[in-house]
N, C-alpha and C positions, 0 to 999 in steps of 0.2 A: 751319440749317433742316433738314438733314437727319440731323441728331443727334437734333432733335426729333421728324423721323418716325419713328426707328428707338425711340425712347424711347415714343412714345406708341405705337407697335404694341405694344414689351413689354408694356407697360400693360395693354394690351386681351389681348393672351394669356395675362397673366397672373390679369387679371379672368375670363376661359372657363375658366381652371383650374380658379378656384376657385370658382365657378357649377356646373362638374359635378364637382369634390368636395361640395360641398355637396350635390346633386341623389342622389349615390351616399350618403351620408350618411344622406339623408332616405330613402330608398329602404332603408336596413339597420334605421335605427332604426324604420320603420313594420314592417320584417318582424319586429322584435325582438316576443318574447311580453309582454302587455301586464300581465296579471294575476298578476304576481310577487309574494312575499310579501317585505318589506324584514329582517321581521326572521327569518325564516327563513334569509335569507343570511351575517345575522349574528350568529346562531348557529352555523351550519356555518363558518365563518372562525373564531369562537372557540374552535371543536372543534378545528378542526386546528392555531388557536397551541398550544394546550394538546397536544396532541400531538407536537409540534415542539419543544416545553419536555423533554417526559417523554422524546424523544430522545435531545436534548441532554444530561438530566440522566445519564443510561442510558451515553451516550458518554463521560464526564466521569468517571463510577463505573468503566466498563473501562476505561478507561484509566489511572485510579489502580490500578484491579489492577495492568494490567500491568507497571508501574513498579515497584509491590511486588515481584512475581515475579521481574520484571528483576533488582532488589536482592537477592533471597534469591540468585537462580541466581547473581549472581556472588560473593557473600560462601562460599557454598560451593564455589565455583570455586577462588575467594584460601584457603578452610580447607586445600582439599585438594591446594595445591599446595604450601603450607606443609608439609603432612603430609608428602609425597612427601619434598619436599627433606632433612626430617629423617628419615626413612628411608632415603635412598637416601647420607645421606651418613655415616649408624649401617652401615649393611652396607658399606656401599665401604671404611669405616675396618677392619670387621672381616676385609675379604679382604685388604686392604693389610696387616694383622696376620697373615694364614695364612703368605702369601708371606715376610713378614720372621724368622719363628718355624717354620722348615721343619719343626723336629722337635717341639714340645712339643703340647701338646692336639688347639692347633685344628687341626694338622695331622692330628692323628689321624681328625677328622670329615671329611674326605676332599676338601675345600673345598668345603665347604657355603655360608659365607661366599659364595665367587667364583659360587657356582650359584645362589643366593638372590639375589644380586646381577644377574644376569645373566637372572633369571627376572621380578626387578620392573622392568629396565628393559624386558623381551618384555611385560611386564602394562603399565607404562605406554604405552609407543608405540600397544598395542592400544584402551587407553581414548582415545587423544588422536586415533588416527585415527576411535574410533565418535564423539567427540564432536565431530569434523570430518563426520562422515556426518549429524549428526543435525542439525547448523546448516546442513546442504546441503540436507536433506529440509525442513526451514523455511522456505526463501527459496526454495523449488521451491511448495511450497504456497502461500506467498504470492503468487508469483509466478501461479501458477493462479484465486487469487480474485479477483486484478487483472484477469487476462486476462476470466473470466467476468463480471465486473461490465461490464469494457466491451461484451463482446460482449450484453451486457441491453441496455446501452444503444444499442448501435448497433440491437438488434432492434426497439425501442422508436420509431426514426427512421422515417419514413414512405421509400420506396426512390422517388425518382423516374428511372424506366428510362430516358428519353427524353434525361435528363440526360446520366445513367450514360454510356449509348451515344456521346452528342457528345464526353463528357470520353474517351472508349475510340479513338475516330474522331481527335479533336487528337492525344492521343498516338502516333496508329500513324502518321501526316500528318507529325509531326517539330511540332505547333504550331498 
């Protein structure tokens, strides 16, 4: 029996719920503006699929750039390390020759060889370190459009202080 009162009271609370959802309902839907144009609205929805499209397609296009680019920048990467390595191991031959050949020619050019050598490995180290500054400066900038996108977004959030304050108030409380 009294499973059955505690069931039929849910019943009935449950019934006042949703008698003043409804009554809140009707109360939104009468304030709602009445002389709306239907197909005005859908138009403007088809404005903005269309627009959501030409995004998309827009996203889709830079992003195949930059996969292209991607591709060039590293094929020229792979040309020019190839390059290097056949130069640097044409001159490293040729100073290994000054050194073995004390007195004939190339000794003569005063080891040009060992200083040419010695000057492409101070050129390379310099290119590999600016091409480490410039993949630094990339993921800094990235790193910046990130940050400001969020900070759009956070600005875009309505700030409820009263919140703010309680969540500031638990934390200093320990909870």
């Amino acid at each position: 029996m009294a499973a059955m009162r505690l069931e039929l009271q849910e019943m009935v609370g449950n019934t006042r719920q949703r008698e003043e959802d409804q009554r809140r309902l009707l109360a939104q839907y009468e304030a709602a503006p009445k002389g709306l144009n239907r197909s005005a609205f859908v138009k403007r929805i088809m404005e903005i699929v269309r627009n959501v499209k030409k995004q998309e397609d827009e996203i889709v296009r830079i992003a195949a750039d930059t996969r292209a680019v991607q591709r060039d920048i590293n094929a020229a990467q792979s040309a020019l390390t190839r390059a290097y390595a056949l130069v640097d191991e044409t001159i490293f031959r040729d100073a290994k020759r000054e050194d073995s050949h004390g007195s004939d020619m190339h000794a003569s050019l005063g080891g040009t060889a060992k200083e040419a050598y010695r000057l492409l490995t101070n050129i390379h180290a310099g290119f590999t370190d600016l091409a480490a500054k410039v993949d630094d400066a990339g993921r800094a900038a990235k790193q910046l459009r990130d940050i400001e996108a969020q900070l759009e977004e956070m600005a875009k959030r309505p700030l409820d202080l009263e919140r703010v304050l309680e969540d500031i108030a638990k934390v200093q409380g320990g909870g």
